[in-house]
N, CA, C and O atoms as a DFTB+ gen file, in Angstrom:
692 C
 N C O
     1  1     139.855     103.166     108.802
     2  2     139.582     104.050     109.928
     3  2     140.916     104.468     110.550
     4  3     141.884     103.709     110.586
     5  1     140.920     105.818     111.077
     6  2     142.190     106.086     111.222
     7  2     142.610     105.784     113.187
     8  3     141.876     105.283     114.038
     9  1     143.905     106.276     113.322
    10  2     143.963     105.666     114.563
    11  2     143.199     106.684     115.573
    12  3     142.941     106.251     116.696
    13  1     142.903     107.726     115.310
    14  2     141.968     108.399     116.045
    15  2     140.566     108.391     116.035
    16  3     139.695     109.039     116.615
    17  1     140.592     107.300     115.059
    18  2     139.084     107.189     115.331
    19  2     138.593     105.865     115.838
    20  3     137.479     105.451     116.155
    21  1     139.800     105.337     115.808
    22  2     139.813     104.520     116.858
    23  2     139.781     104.291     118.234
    24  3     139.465     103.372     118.989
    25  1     140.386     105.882     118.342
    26  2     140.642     105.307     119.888
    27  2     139.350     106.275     120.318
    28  3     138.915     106.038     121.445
    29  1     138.609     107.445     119.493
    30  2     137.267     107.227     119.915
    31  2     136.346     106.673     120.088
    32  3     135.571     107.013     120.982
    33  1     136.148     105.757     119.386
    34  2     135.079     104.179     119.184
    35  2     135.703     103.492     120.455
    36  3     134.950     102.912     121.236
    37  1     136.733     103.528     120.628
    38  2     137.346     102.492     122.378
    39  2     136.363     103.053     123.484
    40  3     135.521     102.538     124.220
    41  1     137.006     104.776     123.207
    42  2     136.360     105.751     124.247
    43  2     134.791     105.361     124.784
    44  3     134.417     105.220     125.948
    45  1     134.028     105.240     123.564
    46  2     132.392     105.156     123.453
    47  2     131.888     103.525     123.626
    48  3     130.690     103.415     123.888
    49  1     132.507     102.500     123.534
    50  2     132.799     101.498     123.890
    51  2     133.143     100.569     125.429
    52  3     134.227     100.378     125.981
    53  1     131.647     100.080     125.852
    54  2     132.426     100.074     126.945
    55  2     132.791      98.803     127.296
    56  3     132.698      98.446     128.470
    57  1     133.218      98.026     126.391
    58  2     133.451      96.717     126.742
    59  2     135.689      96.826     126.589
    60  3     136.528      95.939     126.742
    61  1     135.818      98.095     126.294
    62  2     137.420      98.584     125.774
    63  2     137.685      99.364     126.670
    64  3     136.870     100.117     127.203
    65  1     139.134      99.248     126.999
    66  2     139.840     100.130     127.849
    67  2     139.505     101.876     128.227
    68  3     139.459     102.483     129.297
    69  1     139.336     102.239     127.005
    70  2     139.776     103.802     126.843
    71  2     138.400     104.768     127.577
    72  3     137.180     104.904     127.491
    73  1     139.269     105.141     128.121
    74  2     138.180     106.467     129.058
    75  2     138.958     107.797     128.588
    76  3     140.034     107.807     127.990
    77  1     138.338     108.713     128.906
    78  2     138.504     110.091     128.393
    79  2     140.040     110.362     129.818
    80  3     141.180     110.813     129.707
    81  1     139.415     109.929     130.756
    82  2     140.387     110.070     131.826
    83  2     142.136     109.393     131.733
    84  3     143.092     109.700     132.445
    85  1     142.095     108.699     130.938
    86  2     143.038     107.413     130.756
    87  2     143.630     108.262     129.334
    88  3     144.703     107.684     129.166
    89  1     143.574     108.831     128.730
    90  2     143.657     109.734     127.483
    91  2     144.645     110.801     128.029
    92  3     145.865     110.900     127.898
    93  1     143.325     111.918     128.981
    94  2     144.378     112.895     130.145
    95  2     145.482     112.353     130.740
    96  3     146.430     113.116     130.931
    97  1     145.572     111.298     131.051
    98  2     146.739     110.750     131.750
    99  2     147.846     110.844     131.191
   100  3     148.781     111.472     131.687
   101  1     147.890     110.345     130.284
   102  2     148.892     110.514     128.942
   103  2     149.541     111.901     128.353
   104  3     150.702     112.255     128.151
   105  1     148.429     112.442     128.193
   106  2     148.609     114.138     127.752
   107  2     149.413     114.974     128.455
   108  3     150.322     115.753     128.170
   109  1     148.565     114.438     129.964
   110  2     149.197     115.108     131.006
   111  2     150.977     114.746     131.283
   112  3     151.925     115.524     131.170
   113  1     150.981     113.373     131.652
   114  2     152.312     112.860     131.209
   115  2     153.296     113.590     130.621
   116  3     154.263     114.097     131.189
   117  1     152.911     113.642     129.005
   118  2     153.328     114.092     128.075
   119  2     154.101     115.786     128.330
   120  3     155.207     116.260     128.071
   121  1     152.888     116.290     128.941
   122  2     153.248     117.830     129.756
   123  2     153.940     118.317     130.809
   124  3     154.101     119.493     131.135
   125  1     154.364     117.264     131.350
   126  2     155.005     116.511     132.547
   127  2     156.266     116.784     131.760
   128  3     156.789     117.894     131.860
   129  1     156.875     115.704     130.862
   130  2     157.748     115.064     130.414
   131  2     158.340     116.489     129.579
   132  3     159.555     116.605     129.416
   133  1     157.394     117.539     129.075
   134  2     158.017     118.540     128.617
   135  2     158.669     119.582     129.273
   136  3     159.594     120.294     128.882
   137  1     157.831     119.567     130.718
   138  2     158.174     120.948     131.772
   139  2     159.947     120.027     132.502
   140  3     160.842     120.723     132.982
   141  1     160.041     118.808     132.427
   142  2     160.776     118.063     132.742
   143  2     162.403     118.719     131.952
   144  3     163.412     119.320     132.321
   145  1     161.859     118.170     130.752
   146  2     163.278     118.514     129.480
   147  2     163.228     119.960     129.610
   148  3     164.312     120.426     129.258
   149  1     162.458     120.801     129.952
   150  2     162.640     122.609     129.382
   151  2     162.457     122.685     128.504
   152  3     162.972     123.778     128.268
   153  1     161.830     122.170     127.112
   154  2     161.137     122.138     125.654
   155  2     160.012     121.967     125.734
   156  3     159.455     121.311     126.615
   157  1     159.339     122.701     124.551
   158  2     157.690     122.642     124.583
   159  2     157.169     121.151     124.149
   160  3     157.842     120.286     123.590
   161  1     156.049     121.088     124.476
   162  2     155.025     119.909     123.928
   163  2     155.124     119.582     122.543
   164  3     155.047     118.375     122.316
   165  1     155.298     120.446     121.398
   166  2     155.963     119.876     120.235
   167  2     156.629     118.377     119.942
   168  3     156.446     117.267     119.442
   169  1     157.659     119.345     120.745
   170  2     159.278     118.656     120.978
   171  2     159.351     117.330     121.185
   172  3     160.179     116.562     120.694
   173  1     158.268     117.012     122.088
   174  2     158.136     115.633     122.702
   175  2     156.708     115.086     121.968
   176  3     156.209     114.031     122.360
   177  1     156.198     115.727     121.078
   178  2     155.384     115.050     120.174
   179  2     155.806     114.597     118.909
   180  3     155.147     113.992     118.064
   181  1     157.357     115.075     118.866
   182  2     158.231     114.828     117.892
   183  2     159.280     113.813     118.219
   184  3     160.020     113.474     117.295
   185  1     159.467     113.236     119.495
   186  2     159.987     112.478     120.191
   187  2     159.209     111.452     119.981
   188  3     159.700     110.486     119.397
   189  1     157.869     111.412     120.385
   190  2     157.027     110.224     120.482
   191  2     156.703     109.926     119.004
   192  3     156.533     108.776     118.601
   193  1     156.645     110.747     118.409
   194  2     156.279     110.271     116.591
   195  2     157.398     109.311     116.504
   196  3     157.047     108.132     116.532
   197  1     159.113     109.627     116.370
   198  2     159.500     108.874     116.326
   199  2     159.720     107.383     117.027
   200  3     159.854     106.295     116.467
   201  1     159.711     107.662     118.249
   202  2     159.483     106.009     119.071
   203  2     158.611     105.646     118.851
   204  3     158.694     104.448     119.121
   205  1     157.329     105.926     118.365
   206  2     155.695     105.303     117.914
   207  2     156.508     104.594     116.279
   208  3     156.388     103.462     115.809
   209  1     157.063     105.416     115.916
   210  2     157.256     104.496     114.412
   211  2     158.419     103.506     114.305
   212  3     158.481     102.871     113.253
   213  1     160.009     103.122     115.902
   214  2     159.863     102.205     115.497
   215  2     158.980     101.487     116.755
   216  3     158.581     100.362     116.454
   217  1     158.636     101.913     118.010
   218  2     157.609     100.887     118.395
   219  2     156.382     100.113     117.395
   220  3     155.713      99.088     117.517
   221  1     156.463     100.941     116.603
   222  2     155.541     100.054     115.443
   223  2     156.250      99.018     114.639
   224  3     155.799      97.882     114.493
   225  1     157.448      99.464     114.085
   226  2     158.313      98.099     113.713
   227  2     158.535      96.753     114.695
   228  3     158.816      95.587     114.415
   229  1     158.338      97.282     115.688
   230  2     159.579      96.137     116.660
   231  2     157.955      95.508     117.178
   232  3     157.926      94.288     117.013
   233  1     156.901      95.954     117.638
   234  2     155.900      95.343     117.720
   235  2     155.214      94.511     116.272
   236  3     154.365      93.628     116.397
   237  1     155.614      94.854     115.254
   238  2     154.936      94.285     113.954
   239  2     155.691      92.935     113.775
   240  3     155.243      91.865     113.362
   241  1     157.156      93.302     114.255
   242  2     158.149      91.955     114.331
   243  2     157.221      91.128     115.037
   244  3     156.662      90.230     114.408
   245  1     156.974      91.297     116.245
   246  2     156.594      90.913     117.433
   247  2     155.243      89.908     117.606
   248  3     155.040      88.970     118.376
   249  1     154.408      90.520     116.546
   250  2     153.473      89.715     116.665
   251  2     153.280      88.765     115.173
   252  3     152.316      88.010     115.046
   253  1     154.442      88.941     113.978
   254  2     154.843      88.097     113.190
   255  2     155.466      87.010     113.633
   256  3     155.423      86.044     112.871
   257  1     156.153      86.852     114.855
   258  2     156.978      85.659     115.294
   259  2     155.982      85.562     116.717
   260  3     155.910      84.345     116.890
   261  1     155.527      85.937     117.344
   262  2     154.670      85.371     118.397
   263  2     153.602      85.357     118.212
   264  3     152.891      84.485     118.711
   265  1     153.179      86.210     117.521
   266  2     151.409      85.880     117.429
   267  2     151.031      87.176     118.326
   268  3     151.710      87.742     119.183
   269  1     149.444      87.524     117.750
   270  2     148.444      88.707     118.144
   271  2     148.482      88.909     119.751
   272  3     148.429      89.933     120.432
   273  1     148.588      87.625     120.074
   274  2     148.018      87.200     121.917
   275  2     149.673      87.871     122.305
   276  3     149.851      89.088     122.252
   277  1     150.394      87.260     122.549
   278  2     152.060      87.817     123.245
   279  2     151.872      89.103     122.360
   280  3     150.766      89.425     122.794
   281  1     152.119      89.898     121.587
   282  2     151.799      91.063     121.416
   283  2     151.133      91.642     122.347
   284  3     151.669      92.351     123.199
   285  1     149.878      91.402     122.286
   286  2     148.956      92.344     123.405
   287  2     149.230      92.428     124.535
   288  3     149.379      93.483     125.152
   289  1     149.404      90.574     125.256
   290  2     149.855      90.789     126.327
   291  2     151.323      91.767     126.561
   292  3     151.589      91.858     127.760
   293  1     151.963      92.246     125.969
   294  2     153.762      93.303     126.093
   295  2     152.776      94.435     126.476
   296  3     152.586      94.897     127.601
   297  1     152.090      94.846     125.109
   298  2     151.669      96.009     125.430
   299  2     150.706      95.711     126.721
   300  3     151.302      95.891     127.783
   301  1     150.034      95.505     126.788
   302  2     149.092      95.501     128.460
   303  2     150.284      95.561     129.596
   304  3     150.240      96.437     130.460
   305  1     151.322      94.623     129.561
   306  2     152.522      94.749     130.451
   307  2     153.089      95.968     130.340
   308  3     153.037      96.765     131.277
   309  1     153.522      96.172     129.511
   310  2     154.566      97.561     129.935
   311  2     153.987      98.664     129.473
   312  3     154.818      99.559     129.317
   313  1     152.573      99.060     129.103
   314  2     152.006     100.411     128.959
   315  2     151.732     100.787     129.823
   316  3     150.922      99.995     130.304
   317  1     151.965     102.073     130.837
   318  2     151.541     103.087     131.684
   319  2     152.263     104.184     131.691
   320  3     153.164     104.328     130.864
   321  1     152.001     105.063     132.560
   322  2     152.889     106.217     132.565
   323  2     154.082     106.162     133.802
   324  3     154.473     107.168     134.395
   325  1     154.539     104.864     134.043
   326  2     155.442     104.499     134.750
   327  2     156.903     103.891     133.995
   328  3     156.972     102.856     133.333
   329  1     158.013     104.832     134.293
   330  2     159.190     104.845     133.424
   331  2     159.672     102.718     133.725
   332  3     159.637     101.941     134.679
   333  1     160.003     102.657     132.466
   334  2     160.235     100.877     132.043
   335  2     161.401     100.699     131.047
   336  3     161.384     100.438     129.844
   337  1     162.395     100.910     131.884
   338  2     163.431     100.301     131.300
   339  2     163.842      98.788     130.475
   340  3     164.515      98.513     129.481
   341  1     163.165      98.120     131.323
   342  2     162.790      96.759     130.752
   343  2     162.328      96.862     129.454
   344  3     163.044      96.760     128.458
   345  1     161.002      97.085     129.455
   346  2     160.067      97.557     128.927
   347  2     161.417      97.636     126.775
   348  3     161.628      96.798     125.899
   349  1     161.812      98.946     126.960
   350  2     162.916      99.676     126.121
   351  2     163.673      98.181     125.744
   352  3     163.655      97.633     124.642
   353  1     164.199      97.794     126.723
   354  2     165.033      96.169     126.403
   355  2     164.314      95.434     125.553
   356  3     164.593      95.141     124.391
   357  1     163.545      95.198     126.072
   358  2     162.839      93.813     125.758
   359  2     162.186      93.897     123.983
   360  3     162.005      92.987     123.175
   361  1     161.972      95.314     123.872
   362  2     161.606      95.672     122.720
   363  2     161.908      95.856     121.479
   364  3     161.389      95.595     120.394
   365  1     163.696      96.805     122.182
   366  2     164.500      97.167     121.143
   367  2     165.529      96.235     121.134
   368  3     165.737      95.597     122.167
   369  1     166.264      96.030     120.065
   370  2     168.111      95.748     119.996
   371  2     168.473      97.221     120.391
   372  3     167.769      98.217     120.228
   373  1     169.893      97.135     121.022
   374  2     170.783      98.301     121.368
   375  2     170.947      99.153     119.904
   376  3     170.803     100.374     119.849
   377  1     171.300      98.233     118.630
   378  2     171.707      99.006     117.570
   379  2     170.088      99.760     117.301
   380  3     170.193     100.945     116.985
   381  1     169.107      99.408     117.356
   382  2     167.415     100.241     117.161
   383  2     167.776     101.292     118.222
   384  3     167.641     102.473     117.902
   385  1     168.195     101.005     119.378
   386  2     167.784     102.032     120.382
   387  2     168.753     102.874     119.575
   388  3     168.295     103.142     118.464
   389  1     169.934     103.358     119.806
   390  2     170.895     104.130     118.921
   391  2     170.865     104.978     117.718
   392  3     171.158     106.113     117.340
   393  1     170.250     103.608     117.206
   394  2     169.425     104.200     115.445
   395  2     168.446     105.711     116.114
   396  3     168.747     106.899     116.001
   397  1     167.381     105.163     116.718
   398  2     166.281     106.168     117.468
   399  2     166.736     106.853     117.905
   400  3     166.153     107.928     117.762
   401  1     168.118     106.944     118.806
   402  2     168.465     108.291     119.453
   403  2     168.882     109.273     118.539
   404  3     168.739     110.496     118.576
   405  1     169.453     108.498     117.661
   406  2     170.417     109.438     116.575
   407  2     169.210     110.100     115.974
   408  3     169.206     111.307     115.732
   409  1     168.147     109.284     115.723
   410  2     166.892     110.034     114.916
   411  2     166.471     111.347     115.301
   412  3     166.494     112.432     114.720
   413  1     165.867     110.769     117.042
   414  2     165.368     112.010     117.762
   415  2     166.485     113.285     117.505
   416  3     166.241     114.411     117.070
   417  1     167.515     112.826     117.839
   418  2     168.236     114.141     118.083
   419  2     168.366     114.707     116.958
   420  3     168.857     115.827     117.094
   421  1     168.113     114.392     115.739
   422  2     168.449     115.245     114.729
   423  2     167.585     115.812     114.188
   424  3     167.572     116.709     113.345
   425  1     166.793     115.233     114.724
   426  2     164.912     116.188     114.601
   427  2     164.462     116.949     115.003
   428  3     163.778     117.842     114.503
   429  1     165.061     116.536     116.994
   430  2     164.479     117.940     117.748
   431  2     165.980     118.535     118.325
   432  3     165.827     119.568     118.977
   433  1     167.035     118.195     118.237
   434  2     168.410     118.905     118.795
   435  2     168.383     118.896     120.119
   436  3     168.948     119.786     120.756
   437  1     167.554     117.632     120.865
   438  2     167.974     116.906     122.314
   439  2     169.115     116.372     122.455
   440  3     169.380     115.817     121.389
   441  1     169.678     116.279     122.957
   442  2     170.898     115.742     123.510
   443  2     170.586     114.110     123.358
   444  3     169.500     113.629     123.681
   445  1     171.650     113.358     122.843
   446  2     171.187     112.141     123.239
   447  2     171.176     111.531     124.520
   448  3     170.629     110.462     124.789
   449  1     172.001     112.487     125.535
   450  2     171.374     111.368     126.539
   451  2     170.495     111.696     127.293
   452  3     170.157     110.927     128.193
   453  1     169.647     113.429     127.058
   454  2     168.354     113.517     127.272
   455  2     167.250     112.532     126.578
   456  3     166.176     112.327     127.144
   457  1     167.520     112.033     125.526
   458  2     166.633     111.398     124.724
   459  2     167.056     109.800     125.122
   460  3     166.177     108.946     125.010
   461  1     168.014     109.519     125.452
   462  2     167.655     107.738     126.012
   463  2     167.212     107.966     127.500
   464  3     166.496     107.124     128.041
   465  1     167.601     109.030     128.137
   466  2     166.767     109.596     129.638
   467  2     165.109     109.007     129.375
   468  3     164.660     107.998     129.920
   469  1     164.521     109.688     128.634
   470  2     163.315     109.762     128.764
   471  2     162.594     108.345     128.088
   472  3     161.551     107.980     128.630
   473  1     163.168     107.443     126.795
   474  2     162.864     106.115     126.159
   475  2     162.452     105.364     127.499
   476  3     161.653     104.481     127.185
   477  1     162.640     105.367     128.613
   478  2     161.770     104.460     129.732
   479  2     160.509     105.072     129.962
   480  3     159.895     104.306     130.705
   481  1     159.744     106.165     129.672
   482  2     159.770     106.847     129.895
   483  2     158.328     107.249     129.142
   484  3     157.234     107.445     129.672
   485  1     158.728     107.309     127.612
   486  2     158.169     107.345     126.494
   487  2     157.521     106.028     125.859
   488  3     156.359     106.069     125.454
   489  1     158.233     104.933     125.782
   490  2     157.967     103.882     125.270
   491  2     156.340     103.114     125.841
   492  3     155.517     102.601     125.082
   493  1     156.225     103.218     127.215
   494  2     155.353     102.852     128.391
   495  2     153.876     103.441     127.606
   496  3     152.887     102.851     127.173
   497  1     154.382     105.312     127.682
   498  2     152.959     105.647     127.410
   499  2     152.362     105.726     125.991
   500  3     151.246     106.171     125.723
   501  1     153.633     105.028     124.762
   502  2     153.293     104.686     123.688
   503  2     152.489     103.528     123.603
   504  3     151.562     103.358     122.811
   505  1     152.981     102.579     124.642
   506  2     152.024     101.267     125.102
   507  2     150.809     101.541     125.434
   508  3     149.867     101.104     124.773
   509  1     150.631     102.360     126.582
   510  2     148.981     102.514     127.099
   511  2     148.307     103.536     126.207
   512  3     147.085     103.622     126.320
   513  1     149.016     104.444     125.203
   514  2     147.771     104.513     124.362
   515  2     147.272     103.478     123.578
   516  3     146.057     103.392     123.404
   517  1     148.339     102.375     122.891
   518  2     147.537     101.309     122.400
   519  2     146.942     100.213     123.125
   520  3     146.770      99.104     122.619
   521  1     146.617     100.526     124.344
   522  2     146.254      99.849     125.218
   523  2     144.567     100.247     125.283
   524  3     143.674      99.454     125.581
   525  1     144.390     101.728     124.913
   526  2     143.129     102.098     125.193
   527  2     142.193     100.787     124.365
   528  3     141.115     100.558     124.914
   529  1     142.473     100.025     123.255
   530  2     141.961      99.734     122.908
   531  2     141.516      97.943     122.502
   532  3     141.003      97.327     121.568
   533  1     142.331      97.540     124.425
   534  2     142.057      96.507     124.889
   535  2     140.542      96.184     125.430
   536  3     139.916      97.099     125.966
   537  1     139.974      94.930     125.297
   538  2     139.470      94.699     125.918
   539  2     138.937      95.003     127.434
   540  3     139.832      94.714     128.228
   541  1     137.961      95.411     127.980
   542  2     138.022      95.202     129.732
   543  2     137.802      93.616     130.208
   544  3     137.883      93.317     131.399
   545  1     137.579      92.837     129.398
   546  2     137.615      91.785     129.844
   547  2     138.788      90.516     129.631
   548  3     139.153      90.119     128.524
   549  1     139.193      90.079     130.711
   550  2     140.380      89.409     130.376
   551  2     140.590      88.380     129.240
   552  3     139.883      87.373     129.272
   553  1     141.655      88.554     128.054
   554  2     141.630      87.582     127.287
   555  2     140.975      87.898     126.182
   556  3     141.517      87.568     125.127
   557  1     139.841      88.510     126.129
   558  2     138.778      89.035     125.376
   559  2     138.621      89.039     123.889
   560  3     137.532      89.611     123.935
   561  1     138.748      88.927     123.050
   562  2     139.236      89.812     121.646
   563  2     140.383      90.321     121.052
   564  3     141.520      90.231     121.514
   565  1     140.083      90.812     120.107
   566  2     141.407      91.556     119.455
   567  2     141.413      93.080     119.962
   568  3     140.376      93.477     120.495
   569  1     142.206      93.732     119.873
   570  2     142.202      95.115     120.243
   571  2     142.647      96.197     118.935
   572  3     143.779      96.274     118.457
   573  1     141.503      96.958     118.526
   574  2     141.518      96.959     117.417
   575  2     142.167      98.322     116.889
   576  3     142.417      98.708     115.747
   577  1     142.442      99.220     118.815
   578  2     143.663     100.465     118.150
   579  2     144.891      99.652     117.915
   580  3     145.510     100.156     116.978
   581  1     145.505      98.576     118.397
   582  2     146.636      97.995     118.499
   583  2     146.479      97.482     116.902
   584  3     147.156      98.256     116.225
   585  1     146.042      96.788     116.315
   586  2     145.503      96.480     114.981
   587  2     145.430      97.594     114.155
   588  3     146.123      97.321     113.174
   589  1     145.097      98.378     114.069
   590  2     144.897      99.649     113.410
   591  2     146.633     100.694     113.103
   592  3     147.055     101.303     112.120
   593  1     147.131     100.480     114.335
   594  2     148.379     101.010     114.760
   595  2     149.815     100.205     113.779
   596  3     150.813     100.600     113.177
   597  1     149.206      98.996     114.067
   598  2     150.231      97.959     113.166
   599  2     150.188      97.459     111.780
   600  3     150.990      96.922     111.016
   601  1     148.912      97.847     111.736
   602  2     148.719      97.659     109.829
   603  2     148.526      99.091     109.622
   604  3     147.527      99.380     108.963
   605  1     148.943      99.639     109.858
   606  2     148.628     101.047     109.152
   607  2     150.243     101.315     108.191
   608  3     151.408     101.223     108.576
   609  1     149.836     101.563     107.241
   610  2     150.198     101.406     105.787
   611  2     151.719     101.819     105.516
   612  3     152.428     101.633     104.527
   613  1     152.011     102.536     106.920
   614  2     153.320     103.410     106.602
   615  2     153.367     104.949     105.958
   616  3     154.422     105.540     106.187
   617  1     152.431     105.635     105.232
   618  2     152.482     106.684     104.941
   619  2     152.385     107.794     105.796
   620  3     152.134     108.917     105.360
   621  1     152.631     107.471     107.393
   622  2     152.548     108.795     107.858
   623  2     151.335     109.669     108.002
   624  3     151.379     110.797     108.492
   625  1     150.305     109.116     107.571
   626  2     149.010     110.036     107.497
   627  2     148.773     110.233     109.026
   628  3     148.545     111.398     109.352
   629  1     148.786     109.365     109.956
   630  2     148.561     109.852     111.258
   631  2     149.115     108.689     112.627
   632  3     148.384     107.872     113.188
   633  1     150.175     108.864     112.830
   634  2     150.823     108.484     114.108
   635  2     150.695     108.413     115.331
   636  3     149.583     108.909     115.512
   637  1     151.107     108.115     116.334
   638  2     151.136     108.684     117.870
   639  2     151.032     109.813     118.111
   640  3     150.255     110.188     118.989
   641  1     152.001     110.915     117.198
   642  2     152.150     112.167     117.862
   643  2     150.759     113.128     117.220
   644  3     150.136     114.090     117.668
   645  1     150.665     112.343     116.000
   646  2     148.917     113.055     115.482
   647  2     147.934     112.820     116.352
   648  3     147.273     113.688     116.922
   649  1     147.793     111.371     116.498
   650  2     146.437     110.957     117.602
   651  2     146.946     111.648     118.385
   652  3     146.584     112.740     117.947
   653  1     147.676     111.916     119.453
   654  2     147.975     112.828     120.548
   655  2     147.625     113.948     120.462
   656  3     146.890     114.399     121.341
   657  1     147.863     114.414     119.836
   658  2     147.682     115.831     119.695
   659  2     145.807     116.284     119.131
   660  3     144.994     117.198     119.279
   661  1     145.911     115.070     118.513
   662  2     144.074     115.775     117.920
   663  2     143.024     114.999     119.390
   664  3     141.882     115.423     119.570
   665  1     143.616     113.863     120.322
   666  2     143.031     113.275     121.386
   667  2     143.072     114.948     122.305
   668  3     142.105     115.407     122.914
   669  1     144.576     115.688     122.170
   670  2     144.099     116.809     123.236
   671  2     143.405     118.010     122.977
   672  3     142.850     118.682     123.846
   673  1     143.453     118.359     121.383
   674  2     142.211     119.241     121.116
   675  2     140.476     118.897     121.056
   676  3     139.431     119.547     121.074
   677  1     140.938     117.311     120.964
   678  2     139.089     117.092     120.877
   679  2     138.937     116.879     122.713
   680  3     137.750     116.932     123.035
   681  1     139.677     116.707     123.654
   682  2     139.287     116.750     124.745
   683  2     139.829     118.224     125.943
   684  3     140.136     118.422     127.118
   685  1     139.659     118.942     124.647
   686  2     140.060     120.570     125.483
   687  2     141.601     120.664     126.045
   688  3     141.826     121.700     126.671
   689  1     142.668     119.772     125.924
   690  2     144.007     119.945     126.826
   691  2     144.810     120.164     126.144
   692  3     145.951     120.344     126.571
C-alpha cells in the first residue's frame, strides 16, 4: 500500500491522528513557506522530497538502534508546523545536513543558506505528516504511515513530495 493510501485509511480511521484539517495545515504551511522564499510550490515540493528521503534514512537508523517506540515518540515530538531547530540536530550529523543542502541546491538553485533557513522549518512538517498516522490513543500501536514511510523500498515510486501533492489534489488545495 502506498504512502498515500495510507494516510487516507489514517484519515477514515478514527482511532489515528489524521484529519483532513491536519493535512490543510501542512499544505497550507507548505504555501506559506513558498510565498516566504519567492518560489513556487514545486520548488519546495522538491525541497521536501529531498529532506523526506534523508529524514527517511536518519529515522530508519533511528529505529534500528532504538527501537519502533523512541522512533515514534521523535516523530510525535518534533512534528508540527512549528520551526525546530533541535528537531534538524538531533536528527542529522552536520556532514548529512551539508550533504542535503548541497542536494537541495542543486536541484532547485536555492541558495544554501535559504535552504538551511527553512530545514527547521521543513523537517517538523515532514514529522507531522508521518504523524497523521499515530495512534489517538496514548502509547497505542504501531503507526502504520510511519511504517509504510520507512520500509518503503527506495524506488522513488512515491515520497513526501508525491503524497503532498496528490493529499492536495484529492482535498481540492
Amino acid at each position: 500500500m502506498s504512502l498515500f493510501d495510507q494516510i487516507l485509511g489514517a484519515i477514515d480511521n478514527p482511532s489515528q491522528q489524521a484529519s483532513p484539517g491536519q493535512i490543510g495545515e501542512i499544505l497550507s504551511t507548505v504555501q506559506q513557506l513558498s510565498n516566504n522564499a519567492n518560489t513556487d510550490p514545486s520548488t519546495i515540493q522538491s525541497v521536501l522530497s529531498v529532506v523526506g528521503s534523508y529524514a527517511r534514512s536518519a529515522l530508519q537508523e533511528k529505529r534500528a538502534n532504538e527501537g519502533e517506540q523512541q522512533t515514534q515518540e521523535f516523530v510525535n515530538q518534533f512534528g508540527g508546523t512549528q520551526p525546530s531547530t533541535q528537531a534538524v540536530q538531533l536528527l542529522f550529523s552536520t556532514p548529512q545536513i551539508q550533504q542535503m543542502v548541497q542536494e537541495v541546491e542543486g536541484r532547485t538553485g536555492l541558495s544554501s543558506g535559504t535552504v538551511q533557513a527553512m530545514l527547521p522549518m521543513l523537517l517538523p512538517l515532514v514529522l507531522k505528516f508521518l504523524q497523521t498516522g499515530s495512534s489517538t490513543s496514548q502509547g497505542q500501536g504501531s503507526n502504520p504511515v510511519l511504517n509504510t514511510f520507512l520500509d518503503a523500498d527506495g524506488d522513488g515510486d512515491v515520497d513526501i513530495a508525491d503524497a503532498l501533492g496528490m493529499a492536495g489534489r484529492y482535498f481540492g488545495q
